[in-house]
N, C-alpha and C positions, 0 to 999 in steps of 0.2 A: 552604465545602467545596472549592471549586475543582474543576481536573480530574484523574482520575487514572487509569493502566492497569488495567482485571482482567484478571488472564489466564484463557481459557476452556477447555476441555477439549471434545473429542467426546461426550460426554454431557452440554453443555449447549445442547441442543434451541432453546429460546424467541429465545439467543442468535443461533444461526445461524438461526432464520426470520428473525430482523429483518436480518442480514448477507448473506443471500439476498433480502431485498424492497429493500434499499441497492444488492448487486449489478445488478436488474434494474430499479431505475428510471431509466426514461426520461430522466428529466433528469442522469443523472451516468452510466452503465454505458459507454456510451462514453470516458469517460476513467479508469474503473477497470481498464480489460479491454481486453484486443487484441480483436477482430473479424479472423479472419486468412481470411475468404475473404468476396468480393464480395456485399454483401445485408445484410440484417437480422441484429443479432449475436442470439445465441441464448441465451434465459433459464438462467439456471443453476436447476440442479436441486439441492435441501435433503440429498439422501441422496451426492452429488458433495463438495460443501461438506463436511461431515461426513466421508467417507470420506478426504478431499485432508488433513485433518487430524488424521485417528486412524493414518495410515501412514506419516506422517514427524516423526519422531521429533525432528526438526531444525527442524519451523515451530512458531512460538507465537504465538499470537490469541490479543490482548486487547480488551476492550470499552473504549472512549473513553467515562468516565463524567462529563458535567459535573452536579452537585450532587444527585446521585444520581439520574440519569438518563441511560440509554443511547444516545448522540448519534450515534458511531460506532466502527471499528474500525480496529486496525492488527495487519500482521504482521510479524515478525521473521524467516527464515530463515537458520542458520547453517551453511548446509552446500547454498547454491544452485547449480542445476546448469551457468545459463548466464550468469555472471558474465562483465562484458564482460573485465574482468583480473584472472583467474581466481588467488583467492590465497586461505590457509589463516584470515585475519586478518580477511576481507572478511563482513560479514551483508547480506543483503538484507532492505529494507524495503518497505511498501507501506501507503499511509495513507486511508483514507476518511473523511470526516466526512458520514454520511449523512444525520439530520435538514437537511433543508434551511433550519429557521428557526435551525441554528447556525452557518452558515458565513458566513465574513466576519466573525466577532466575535472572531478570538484566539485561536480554540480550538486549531488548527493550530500556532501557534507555541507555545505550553503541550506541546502534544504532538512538539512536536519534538526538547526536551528531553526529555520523560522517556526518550522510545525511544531519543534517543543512550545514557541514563544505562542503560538496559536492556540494549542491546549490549553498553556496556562491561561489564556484571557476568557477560555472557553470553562473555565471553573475545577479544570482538573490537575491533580500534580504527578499524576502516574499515567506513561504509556506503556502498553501492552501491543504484541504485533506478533506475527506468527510467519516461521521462514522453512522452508520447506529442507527436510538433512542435505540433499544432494547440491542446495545452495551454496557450497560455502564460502562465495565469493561476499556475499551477502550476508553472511552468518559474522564472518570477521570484522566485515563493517560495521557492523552494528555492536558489535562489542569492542571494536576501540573507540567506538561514541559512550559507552557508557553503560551497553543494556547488558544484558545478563540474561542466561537459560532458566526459568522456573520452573518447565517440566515439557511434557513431547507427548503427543498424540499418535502411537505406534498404528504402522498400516495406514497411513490418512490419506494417502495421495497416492496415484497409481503414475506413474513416469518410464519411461526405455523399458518395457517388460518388467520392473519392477516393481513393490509396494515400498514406500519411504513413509518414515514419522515425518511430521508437523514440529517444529521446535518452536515452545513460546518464548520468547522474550520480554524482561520490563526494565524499564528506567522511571524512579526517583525523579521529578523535575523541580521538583519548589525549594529546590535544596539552594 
């Protein structure tokens, strides 16, 4: 079967507990999410998640299905608010693969077509996506998919007693 996108809707419940237990584990929450003040980042709440997704009409969450099973998720934004180069053409993405016993096997790059292929139907040829410095397990993948650094947002995230930039990245897709 391989892997494939479902797109989920605010009335699929089951979905966002597991995209809320993804967001708040320990071992990944920090590189999904900013922490934008000093301390402990703060669990995300199931009725947040839901609500962040039934009001813009402009995100679409899909579940990352490898062989019919829910591994992780990605989102799409076509209409983001703080795009580092702010353009009509540009979608925001953001990718999680939260089972922990699937990462590292491929699944990432499977998914990183499809969501280009998604954007393109979605009317855009540019993505944009933002990876935190101390990522750079994260940062490497994404550049030998193709994307590139355009600029970094110093002090953006607060992590291990530190402050870290935000690095943006984009990739060119209608090419």
């Amino acid at each position: 079967m391989g892997v494939e996108l479902k797109k989920i809707t605010h009335k699929d419940i089951d979905d966002f507990k597991l995209i809320q237990k993804w967001n708040n584990d320990n071992s990944i929450k920090y590189l999904l999410r900013p922490n934008f003040k000093e301390g402990e980042i703060e669990d995300i709440i199931l009725e947040e998640l839901i609500e962040g997704t039934r009001i813009n009409e402009y995100k679409h969450t899909y579940m990352i299905v490898e062989n019919d099973k829910k591994v992780g998720f990605v989102t799409i934004n076509t209409n983001f608010k703080m795009l580092f180069n702010e353009s009509d053409d540009t979608a925001w993405i953001s990718i999680c693969v939260g089972d922990n016993k699937c990462r590292g096997k491929g699944i990432g790059l499977k998914v990183m077509k499809l969501l280009e292929d998604k954007v393109m139907k979605l009317g855009k040829n540019k993505i944009e996506l933002g990876v935190f410095e101390y990522n750079t397990k994260a940062i490497n993948f994404y550049k030998k998919n193709g994307y590139k650094a355009i600029g970094k947002s110093e002090n953006f995230v607060y992590y291990n007693g530190n402050w870290y930039s935000d690095i943006r990245m984009e990739k060119q897709i209608n090419l």
